[in-house]
Rosetta silent file (secondary structure, phi, psi, omega in degrees, C-alpha in Angstrom):
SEQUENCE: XXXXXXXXXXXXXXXXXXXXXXXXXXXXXXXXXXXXXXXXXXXXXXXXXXXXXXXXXXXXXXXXXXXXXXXXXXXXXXXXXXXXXXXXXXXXXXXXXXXXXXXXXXXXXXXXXXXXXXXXXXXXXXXXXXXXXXXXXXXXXXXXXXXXXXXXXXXXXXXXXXXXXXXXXXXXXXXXXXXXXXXXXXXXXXXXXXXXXXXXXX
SCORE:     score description
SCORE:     0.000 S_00000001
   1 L     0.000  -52.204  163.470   69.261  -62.926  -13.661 S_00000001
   2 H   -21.558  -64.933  174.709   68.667  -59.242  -13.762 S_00000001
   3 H   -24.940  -57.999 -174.796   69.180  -59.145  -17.344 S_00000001
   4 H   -85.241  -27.904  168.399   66.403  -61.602  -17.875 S_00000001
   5 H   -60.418  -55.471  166.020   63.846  -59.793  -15.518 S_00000001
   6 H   -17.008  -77.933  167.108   64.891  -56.779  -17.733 S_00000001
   7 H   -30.333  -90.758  173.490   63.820  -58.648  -20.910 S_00000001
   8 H   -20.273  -35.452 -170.756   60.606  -60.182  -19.790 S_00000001
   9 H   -80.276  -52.558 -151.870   59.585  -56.569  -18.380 S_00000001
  10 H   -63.279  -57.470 -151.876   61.064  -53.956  -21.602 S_00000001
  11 H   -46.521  -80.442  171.009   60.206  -56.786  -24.404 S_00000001
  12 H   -37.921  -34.359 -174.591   56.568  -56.681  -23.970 S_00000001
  13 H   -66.374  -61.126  158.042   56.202  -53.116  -23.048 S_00000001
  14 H    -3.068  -75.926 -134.099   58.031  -52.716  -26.668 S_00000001
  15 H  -106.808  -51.993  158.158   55.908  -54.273  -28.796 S_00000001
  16 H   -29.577  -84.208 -173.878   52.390  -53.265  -26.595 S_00000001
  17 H   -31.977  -74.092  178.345   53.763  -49.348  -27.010 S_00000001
  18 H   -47.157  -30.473  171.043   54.700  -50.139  -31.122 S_00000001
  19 H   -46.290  -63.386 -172.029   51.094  -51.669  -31.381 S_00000001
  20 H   -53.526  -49.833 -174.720   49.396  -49.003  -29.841 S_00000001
  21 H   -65.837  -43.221 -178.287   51.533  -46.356  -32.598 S_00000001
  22 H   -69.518  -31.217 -159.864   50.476  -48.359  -35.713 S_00000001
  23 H   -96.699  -27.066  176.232   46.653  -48.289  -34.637 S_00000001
  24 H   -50.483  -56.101 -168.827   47.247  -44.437  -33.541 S_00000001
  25 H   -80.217  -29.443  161.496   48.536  -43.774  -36.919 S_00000001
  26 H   -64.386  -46.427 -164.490   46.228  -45.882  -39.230 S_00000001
  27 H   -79.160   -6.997  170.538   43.016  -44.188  -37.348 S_00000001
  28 H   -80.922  -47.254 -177.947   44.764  -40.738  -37.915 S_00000001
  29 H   -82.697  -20.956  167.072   45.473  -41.184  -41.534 S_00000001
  30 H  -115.385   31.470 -168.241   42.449  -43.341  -41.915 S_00000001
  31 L    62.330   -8.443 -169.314   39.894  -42.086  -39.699 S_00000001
  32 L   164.090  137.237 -179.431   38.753  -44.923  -38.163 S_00000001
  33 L   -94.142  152.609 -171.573   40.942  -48.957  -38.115 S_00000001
  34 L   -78.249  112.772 -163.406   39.844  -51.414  -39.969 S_00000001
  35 H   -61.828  -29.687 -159.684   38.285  -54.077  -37.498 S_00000001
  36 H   -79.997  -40.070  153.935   39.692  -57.137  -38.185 S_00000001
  37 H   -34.960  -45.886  151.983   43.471  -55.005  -37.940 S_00000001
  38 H   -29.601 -102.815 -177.296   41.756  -54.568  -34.272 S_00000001
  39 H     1.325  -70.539  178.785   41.752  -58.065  -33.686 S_00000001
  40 H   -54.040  -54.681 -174.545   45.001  -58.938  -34.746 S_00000001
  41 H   -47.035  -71.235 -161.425   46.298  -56.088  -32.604 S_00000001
  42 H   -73.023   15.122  172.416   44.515  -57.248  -29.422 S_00000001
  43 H  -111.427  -67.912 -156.485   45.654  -61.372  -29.567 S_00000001
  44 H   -64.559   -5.619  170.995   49.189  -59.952  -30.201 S_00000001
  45 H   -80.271  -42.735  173.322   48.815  -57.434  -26.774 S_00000001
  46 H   -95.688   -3.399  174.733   47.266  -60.499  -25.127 S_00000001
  47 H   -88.011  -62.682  165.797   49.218  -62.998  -26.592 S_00000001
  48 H   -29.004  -63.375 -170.937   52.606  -61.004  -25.464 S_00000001
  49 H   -44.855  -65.513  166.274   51.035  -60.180  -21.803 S_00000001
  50 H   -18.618  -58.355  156.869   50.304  -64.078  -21.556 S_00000001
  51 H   -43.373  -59.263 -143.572   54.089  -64.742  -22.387 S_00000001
  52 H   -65.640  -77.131 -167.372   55.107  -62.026  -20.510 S_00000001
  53 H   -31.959  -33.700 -168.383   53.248  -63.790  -16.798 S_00000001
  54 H   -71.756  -76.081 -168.576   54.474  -67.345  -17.977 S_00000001
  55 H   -24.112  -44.660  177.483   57.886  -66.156  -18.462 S_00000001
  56 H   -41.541  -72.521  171.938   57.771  -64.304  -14.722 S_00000001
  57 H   -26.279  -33.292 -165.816   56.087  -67.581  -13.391 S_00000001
  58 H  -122.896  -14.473  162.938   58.647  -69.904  -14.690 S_00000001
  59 H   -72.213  -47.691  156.658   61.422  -67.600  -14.012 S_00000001
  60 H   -29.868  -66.993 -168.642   60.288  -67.409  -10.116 S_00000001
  61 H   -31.777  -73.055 -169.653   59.930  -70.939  -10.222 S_00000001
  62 H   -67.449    0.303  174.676   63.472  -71.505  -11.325 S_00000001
  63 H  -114.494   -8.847  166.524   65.127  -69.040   -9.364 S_00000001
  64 H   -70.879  -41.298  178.795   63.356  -70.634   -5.666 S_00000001
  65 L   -48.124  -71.368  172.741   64.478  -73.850   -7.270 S_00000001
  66 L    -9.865  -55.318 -154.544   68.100  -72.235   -7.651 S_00000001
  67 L  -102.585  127.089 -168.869   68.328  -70.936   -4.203 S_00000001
  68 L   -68.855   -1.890  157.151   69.225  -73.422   -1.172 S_00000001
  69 L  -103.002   -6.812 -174.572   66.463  -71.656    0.895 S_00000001
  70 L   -94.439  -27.774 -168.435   63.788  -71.002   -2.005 S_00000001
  71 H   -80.329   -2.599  176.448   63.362  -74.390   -2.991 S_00000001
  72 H   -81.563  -34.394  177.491   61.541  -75.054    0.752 S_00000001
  73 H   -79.628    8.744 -159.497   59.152  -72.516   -0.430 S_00000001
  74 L   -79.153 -164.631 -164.536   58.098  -74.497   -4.037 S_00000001
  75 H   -80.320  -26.129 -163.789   54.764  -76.798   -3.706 S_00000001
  76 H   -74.993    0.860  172.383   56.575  -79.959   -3.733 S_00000001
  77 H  -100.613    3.112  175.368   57.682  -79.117    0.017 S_00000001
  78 L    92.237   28.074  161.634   54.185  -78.823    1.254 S_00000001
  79 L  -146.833  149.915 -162.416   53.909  -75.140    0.973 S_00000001
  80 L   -76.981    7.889 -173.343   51.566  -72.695   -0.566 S_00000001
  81 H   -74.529  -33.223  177.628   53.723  -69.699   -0.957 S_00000001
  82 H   -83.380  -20.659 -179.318   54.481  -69.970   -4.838 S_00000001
  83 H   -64.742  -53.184  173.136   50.659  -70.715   -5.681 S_00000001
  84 H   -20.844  -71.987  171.095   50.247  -67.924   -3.682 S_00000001
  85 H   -29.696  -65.085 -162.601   52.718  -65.854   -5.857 S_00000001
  86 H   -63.772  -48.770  154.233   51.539  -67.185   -9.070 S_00000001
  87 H     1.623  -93.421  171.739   48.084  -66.073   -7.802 S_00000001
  88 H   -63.224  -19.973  164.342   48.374  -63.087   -6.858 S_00000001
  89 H   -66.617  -42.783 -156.352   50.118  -62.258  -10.337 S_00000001
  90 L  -106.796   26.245  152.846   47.697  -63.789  -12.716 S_00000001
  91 L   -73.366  -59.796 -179.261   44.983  -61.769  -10.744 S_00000001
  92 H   -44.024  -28.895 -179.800   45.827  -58.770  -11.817 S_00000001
  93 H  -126.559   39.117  168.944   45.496  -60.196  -14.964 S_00000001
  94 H  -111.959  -26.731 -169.085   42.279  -61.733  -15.070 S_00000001
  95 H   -91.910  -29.076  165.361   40.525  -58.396  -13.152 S_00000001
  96 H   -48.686  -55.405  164.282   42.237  -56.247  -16.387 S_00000001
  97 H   -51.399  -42.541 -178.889   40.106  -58.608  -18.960 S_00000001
  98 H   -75.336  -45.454 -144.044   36.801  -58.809  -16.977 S_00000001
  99 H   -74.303  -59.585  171.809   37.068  -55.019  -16.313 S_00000001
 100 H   -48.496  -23.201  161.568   37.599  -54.692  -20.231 S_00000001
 101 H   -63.288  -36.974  169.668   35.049  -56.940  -20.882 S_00000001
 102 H  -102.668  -17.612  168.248   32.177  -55.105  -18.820 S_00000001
 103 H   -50.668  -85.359 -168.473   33.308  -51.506  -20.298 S_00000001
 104 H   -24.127  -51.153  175.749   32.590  -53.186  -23.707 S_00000001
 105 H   -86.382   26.897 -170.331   28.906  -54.375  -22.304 S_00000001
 106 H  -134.753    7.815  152.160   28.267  -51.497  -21.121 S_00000001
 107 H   -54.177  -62.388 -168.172   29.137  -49.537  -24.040 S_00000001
 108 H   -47.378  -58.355 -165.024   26.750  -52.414  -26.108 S_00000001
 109 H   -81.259   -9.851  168.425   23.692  -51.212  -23.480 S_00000001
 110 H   -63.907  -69.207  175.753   24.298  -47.588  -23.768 S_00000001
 111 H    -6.722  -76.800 -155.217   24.267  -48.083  -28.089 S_00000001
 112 H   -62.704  -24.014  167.206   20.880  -50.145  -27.005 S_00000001
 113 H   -87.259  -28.504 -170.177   19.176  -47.803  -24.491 S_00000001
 114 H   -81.963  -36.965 -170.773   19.833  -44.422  -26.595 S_00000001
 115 L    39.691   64.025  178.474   19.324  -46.724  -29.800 S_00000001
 116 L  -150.115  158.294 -170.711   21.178  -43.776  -31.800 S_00000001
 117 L   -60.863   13.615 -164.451   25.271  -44.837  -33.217 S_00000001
 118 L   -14.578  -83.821  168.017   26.974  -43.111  -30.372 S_00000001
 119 E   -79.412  117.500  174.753   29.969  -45.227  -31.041 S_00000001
 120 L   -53.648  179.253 -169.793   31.566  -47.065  -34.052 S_00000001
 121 L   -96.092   16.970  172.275   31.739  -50.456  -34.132 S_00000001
 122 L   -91.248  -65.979  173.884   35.711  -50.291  -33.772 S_00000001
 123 L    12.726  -64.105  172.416   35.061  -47.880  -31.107 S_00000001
 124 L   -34.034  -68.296 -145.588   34.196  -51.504  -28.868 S_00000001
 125 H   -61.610  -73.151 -164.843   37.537  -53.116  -29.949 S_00000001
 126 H   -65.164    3.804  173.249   40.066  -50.366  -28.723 S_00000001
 127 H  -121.051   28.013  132.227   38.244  -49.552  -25.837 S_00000001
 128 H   -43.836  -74.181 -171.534   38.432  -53.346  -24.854 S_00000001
 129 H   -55.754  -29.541 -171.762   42.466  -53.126  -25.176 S_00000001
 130 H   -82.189  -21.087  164.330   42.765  -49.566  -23.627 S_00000001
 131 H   -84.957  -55.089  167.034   41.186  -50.863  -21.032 S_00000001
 132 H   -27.041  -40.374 -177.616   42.820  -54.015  -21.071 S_00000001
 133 H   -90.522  -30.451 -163.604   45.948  -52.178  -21.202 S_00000001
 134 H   -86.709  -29.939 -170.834   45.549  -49.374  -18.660 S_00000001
 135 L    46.771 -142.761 -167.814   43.424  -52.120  -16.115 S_00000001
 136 L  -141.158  136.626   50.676   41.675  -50.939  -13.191 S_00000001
 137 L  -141.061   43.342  174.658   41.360  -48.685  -11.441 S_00000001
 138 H   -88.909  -28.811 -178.604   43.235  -46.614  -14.085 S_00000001
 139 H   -38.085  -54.783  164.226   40.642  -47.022  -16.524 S_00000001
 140 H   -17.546  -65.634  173.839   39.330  -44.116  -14.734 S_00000001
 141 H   -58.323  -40.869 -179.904   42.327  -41.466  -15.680 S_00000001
 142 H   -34.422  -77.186 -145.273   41.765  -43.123  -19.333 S_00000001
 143 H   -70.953  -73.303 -166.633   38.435  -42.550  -20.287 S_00000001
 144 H   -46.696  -22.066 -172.550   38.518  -38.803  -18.384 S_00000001
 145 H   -97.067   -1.265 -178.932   41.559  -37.880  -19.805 S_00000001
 146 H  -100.765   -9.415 -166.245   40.030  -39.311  -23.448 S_00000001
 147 H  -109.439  -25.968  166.799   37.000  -37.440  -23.339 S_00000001
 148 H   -47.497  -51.138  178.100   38.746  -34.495  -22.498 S_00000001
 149 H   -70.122  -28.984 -172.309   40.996  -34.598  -24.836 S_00000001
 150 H   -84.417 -104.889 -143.390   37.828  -35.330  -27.494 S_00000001
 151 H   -34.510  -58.911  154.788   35.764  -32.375  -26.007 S_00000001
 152 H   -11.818  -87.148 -124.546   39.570  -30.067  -26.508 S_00000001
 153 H   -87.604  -20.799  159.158   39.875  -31.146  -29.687 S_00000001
 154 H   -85.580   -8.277  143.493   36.305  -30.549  -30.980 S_00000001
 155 H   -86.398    2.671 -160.590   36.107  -27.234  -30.022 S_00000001
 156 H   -83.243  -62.781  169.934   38.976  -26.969  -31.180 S_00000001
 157 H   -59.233  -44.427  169.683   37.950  -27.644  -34.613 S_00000001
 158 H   -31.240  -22.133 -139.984   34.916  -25.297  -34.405 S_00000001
 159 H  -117.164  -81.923  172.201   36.973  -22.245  -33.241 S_00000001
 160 H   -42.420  -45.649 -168.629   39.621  -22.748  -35.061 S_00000001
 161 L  -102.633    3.477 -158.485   38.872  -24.625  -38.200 S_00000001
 162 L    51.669   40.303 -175.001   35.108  -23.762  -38.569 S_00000001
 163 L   -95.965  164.084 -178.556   34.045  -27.534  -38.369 S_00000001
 164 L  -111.466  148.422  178.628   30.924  -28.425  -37.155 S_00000001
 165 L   -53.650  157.657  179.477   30.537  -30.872  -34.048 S_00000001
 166 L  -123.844  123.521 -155.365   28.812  -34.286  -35.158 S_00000001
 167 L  -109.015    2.194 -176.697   26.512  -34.512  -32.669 S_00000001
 168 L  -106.541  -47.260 -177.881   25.485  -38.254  -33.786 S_00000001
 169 L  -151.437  146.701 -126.149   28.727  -40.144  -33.101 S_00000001
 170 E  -122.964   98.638  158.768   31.682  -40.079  -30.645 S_00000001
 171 L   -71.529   47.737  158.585   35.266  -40.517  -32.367 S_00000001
 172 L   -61.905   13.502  172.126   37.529  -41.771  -28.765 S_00000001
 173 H   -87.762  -17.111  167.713   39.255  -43.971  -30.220 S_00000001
 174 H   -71.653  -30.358 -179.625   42.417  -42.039  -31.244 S_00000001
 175 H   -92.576  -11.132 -147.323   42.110  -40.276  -27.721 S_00000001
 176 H  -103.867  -59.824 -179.785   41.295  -43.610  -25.691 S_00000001
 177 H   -31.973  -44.840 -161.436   44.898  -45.106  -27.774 S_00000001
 178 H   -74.309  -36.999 -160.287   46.857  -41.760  -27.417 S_00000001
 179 H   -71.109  -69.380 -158.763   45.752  -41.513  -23.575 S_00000001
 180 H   -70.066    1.703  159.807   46.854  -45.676  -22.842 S_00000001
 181 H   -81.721  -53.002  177.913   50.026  -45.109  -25.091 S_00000001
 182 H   -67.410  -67.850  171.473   51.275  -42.108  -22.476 S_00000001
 183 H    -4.092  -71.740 -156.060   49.786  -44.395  -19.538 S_00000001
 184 H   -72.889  -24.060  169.171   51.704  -47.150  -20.697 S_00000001
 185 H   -96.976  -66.533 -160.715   54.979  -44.802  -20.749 S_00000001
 186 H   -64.025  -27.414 -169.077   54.769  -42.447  -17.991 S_00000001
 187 L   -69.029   19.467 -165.452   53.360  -45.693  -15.424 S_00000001
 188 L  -122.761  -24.366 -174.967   57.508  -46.364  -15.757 S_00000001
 189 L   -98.063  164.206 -165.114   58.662  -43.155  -14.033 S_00000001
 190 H  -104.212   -3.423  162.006   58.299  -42.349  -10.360 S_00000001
 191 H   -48.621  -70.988 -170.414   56.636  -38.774  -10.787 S_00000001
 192 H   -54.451  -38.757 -138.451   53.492  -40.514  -12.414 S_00000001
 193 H   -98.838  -22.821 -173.385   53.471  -43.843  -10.398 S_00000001
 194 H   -89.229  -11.202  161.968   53.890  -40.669   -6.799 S_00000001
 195 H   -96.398  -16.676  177.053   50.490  -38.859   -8.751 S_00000001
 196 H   -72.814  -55.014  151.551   48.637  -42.244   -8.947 S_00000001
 197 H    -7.222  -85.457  150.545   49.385  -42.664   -5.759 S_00000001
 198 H     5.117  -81.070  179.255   48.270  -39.321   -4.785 S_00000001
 199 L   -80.662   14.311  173.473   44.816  -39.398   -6.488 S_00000001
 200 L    38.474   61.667  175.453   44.747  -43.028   -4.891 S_00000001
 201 L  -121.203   19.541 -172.220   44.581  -44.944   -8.522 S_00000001
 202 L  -150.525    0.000    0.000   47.209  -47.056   -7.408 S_00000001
């Protein structure tokens, strides 16, 4: 049983993590991803996550079935404790999608109030999934730790490289990816998950 919680947790995390490396490394070697490469990327991150909750969901199921006291708690005994469960799981992962969902319109109405490109129109896509991936209330450490990392790295070039800031439009998508790639790693150890904690992000 272990084994199989193992799978169900590592598998996805896999495959999330390798996503997240191919779109790091296409927008580094190509400056910017190709949207429809987006796409694809974010149905296989939500198509996985989806799996991943059924699999939990039907593994739960099957191990209250299993057990000669768990099977009092399924529905068919007149109690609400696995809806409950199943609930409280596929909360988490309905408030990660709306929360990604109103960054994105509120992204749309900045574009639309400044009415100057701040942001490409990939820009949208990854910082749906980085939000998507990182959920709330982490989204916070993202985006601060992405603009940071932007703001670093453009003065960076100036100092160093003589480049000049572009003052028109906002690259974050290689920092919003790079930040929710470490996120997505570090959220596994108990240093990071005792600073989320901490800074009450968790």
């Amino acid at each position: 049983m272990n084994w199989l919680n193992q799978l169900i947790f590592w598998i996805p995390l896999v495959v999330t993590v390798g996503v997240l490396l191919w779109l790091f490394r296409e927008d580094i070697l190509k400056a910017s991803i190709p949207v429809p490469k987006l796409k694809k990327a974010i149905i296989i991150v939500i198509g996985v996550t989806v799996l991943q909750y059924l699999s939990r969901i039907g593994l739960f199921y099957w191990s209250l079935r299993k057990d000669p006291l768990g099977m009092y708690l399924l529905p068919a005994q007149g109690t609400n404790y696995f809806i409950q469960s199943v609930s409280a799981m596929t909360k988490v992962f309905l408030l990660n999608i709306l929360v990604a969902i109103g960054l994105v319109f509120i992204v749309i109405l900045i574009k639309r109030l400044t009415q100057r490109p701040l942001f490409e129109e990939s820009d949208l896509y990854v910082i749906f999934l980085a939000s998507f991936l990182v959920g709330f209330p982490g989204i916070f450490i993202l985006f601060m730790a992405a603009f940071l990392l932007m703001i670093i790295w453009q003065l960076a070039g100036r100092l160093v490289f003589k480049t000049v800031l572009n003052q028109s439009r906002l690259r974050v998508s290689p920092f919003l990816i790079f930040v929710a790639l470490i996120h997505l790693v570090l959220v596994n150890f108990y240093f990071y998950q005792n600073f989320l904690g901490y800074v009450h992000l968790i």
